[in-house]
N, C-alpha and C positions, 0 to 999 in steps of 0.2 A: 754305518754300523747298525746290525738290528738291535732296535730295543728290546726283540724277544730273548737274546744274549747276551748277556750283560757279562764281562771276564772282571774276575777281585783287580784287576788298576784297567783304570778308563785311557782309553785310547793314549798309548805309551809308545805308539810307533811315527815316524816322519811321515809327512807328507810327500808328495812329487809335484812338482808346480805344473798346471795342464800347458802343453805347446802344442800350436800346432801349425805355424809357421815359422822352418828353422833360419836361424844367421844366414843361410845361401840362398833364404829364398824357395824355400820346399815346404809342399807338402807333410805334414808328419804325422796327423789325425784326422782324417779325411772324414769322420763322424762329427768333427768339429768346429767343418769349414762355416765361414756365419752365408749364408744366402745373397747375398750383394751382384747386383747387375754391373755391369763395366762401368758404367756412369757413374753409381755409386763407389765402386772401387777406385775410380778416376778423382772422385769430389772426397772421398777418404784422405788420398796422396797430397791432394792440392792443402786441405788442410794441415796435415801436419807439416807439409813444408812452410804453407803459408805462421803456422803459431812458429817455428823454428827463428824467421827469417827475424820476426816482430819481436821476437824475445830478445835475442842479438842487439837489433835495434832500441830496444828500451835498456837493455845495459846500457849503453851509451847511450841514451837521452838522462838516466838516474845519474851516470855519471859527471854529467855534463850539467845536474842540479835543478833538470827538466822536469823531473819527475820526482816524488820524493819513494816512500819505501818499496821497495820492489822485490819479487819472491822469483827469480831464474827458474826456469822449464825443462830449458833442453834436454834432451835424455829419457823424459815421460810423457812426452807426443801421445803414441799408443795408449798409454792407460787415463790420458786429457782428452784427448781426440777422440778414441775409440767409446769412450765409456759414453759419453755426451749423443755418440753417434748412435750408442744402440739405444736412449731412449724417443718416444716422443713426447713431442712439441707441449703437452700440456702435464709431464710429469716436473718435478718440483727440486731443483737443485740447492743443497745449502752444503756451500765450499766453505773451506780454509782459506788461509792469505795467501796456498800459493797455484790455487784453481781458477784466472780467472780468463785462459783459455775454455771452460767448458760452459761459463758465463756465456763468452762474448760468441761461443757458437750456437750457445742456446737463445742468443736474441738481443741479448745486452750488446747498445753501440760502444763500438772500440772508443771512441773519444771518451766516454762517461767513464770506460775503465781507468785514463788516464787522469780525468779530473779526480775518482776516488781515490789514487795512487800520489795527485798533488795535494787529497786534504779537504777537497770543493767538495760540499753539502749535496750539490745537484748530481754526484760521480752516484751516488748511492740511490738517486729517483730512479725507482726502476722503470723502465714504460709500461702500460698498459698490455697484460698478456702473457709479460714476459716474467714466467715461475722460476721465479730464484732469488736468495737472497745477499746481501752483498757476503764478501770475504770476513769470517771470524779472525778475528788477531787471537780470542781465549784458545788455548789448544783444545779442541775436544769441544767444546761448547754447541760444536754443530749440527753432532751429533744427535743432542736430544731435542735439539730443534726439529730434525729432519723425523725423527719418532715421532715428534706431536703432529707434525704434518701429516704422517703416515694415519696417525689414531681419527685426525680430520676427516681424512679418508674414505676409511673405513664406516666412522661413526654417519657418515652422510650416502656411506655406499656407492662412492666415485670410484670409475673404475681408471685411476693413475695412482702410479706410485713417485716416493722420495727416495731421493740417493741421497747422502752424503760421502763426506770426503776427508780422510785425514792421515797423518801420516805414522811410520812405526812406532812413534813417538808418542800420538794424539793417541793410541790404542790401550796406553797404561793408564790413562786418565781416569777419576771415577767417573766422568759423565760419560766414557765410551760406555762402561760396563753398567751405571745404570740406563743408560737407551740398551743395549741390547736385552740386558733383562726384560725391559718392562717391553720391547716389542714380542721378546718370546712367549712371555704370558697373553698377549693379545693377539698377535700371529700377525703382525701390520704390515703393509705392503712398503715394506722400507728395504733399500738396498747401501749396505755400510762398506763402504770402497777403502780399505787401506790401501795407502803406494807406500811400498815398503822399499824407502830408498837406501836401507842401509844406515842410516844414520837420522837419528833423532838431532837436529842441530850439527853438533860433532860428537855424541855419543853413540858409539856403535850400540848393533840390536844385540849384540849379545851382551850389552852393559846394563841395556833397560829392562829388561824382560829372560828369565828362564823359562820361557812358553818354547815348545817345540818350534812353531810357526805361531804367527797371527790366527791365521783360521783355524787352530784348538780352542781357542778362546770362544768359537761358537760353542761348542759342548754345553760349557757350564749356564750358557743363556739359553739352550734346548730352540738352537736355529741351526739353517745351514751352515756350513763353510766351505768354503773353497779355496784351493792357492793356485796360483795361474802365472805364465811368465809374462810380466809384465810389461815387457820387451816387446811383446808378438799381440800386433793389431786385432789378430783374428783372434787370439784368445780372449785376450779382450773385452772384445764384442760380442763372442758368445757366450763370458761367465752373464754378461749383463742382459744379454737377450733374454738367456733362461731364468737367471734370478727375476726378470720383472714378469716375464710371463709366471712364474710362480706364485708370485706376490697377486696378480693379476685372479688366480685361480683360488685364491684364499687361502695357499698353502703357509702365507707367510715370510718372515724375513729372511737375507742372505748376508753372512760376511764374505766380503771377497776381499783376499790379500793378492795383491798385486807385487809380484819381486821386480822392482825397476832398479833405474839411478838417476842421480841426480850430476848430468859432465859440468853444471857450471859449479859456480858454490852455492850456500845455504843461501844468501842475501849478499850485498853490492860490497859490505866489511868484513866479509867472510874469507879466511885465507884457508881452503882446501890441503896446502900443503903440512896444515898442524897436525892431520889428523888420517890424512888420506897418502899412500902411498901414487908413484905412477905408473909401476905394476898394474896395480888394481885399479886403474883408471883404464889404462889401456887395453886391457881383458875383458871390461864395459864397453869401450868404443868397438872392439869387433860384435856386438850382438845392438848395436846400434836399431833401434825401429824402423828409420825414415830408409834407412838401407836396403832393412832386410825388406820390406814391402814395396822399392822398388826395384829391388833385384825379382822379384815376384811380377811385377806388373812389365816388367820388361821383355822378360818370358814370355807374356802373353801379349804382347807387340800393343800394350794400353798404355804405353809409359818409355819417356826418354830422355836424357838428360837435356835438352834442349828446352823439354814442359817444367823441370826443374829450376833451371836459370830464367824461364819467364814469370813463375810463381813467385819465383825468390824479387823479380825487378818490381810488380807487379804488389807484392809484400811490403817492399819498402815504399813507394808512392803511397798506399793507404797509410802506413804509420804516419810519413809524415805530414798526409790531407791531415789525422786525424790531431796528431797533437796540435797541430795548427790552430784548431778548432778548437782543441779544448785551452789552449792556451790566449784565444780569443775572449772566451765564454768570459763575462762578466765578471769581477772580484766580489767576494764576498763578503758581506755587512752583518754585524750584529743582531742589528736589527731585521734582516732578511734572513738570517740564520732563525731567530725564532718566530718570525711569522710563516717560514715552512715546516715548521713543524705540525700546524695546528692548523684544523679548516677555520678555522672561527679564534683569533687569539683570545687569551684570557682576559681579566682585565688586570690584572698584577701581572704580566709581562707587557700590558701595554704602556703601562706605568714604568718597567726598564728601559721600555724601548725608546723610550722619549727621553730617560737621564741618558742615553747613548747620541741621542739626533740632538 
């Protein structure tokens, strides 16, 4: 909208969520295709089938009392995968609890995600290099994390931006709306990702919010917004391309709403059925991601189900090297608990540490 026309009620019309790769695997905005070579569009596929396979699999490791809380995926491949993909290596991810697919592609070892997920201190040592910080359980608290990174930024003149991540839910928060306030007045190279799965826990979005869309809520913090279907990799990729290259140019921050779903439940105690029809399950699983991009890549003889059943075999061997590993990794002591906290312990924890040994 220009600022130079401003109409007596502010932006009172729906949005259209950008697509531009349909359900069948088509083409449908060709100004919005994101630039990917085969290989890239090949290492795109292999990922989201590979986070598909692992999710699956840690259902049943959570199940099974392997793992302890665990947030299911399926369904937001595309807006996990894609988003993570269009940034680089040294921009700064700070996820929710149930992001930790864009973690483990940003750098973070799959075993550490598991040891975080059993509760181990060492799950949350991030390695050296690797910009991100673990998963928020606070809803929204990510958020203004992911501002002050941005304000870092800025104030030191590095040229990376932050994303953060949260869901329709985390968007009603006051920490969503005080980060985006405070990046609108500073213009920070911060990228605020809603996945709008429909359901904050099991309240639907029209329970929590009377906002047209998530992305009117940029208006009132004077940033971008955008709403995009959340579903389509390539949309994806190019709300994030452009919002970083904006952020990048000093233009400032972007909300991007993401319309996905979520086909497992909220968490492992979740019963889907209180609250969700199978209708509207079903009507979700034909607009499927991992589908629709490789009904795409099929078309272009990059992709067949044959690379699917070996990604998938391929998937489960790493899970299970990796819980292996994390279920090897050393138990955790009191006293080891607070001597990694601190390079140098104090001496009033040295003094606990010893009523413990």
């Amino acid at each position: 909208m220009s600022k130079s026309k401003i109409p007596y009620e502010v932006y009172t019309e729906e949005v259209e969520a950008l697509s531009v790769l349909s359900p069948d695997g088509e083409i449908v905005n060709k100004d919005k295709v994101p630039n990917l070579s085969d290989d890239q569009l090949k290492e795109l596929m292999y990922r989201m089938v590979f986070t598909r396979t692992w999710d699956e699999r840690a259902i049943n490791l959570g199940r099974q009392g392997r793992l302890g809380f665990y947030a299911p995926v399926s369904g937001q491949e595309a807006t996990m995968v894609g988003s993570e993909f269009a940034l680089d290596k040294n921009d700064f991810i700070c996820p929710g609890y149930r992001d930790m697919p864009q973690l483990v592609w940003h750098g973070l070892p799959l075993y550490q995600a598991f040891l975080y997920s059993r509760g181990h201190q060492h799950g949350g040592q991030i390695p050296e290099g690797v910009n991100v910080l673990m998963p928020q359980i606070i809803i929204g608290a990510q958020v203004l994390h992911a501002m002050g990174i941005a304000m870092g930024y800025k104030l030191k003149k590095q040229q990376q931006v932050a994303i953060t991540y949260t869901g329709d839910g985390g968007s009603s928060e006051g920490d969503f709306y005080e980060a985006l306030n405070f990046a609108g007045v500073y213009k920070l190279p911060v990228i605020f990702f809603v996945q709008n799965n429909g359901y904050a826990i099991t309240t639907p979005f029209s329970k929590q919010t009377a906002a047209l869309s998530i992305a009117h809520k940029a208006v009132a913090a004077g940033i971008r917004g955008v709403k995009i279907d959340g579903m389509d990799v390539f949309a994806v990729i190019s709300a994030v391309q452009e919002a970083r290259e904006r952020a990048l140019k000093g233009e400032g921050a972007t909300l991007i709403e993401a319309v996905t779903y979520r086909f497992r439940p909220h968490s492992l105690s979740d019963d889907t059925s209180k609250y969700r029809t199978k209708e509207e399950e079903g009507e979700w699983s034909e607009k499927d991601p991992i589908a629709r991009l490789a009904k795409y890549l099929e078309k272009k003889g990059l992709w067949t189900e044959e690379d699917t059943a070996r990604v998938k075999e391929e998937a489960k061997a790493t899970v299970n090297e990796q819980i292996k590993k994390a279920e090897q990794t050393e138990k955790m002591t009191i006293p080891g608990l607070i001597d990694s906290m601190f390079e140098t312990t104090p001496k009033h924890l040295e003094e606990q540490k010893a009523d413990f040994q």
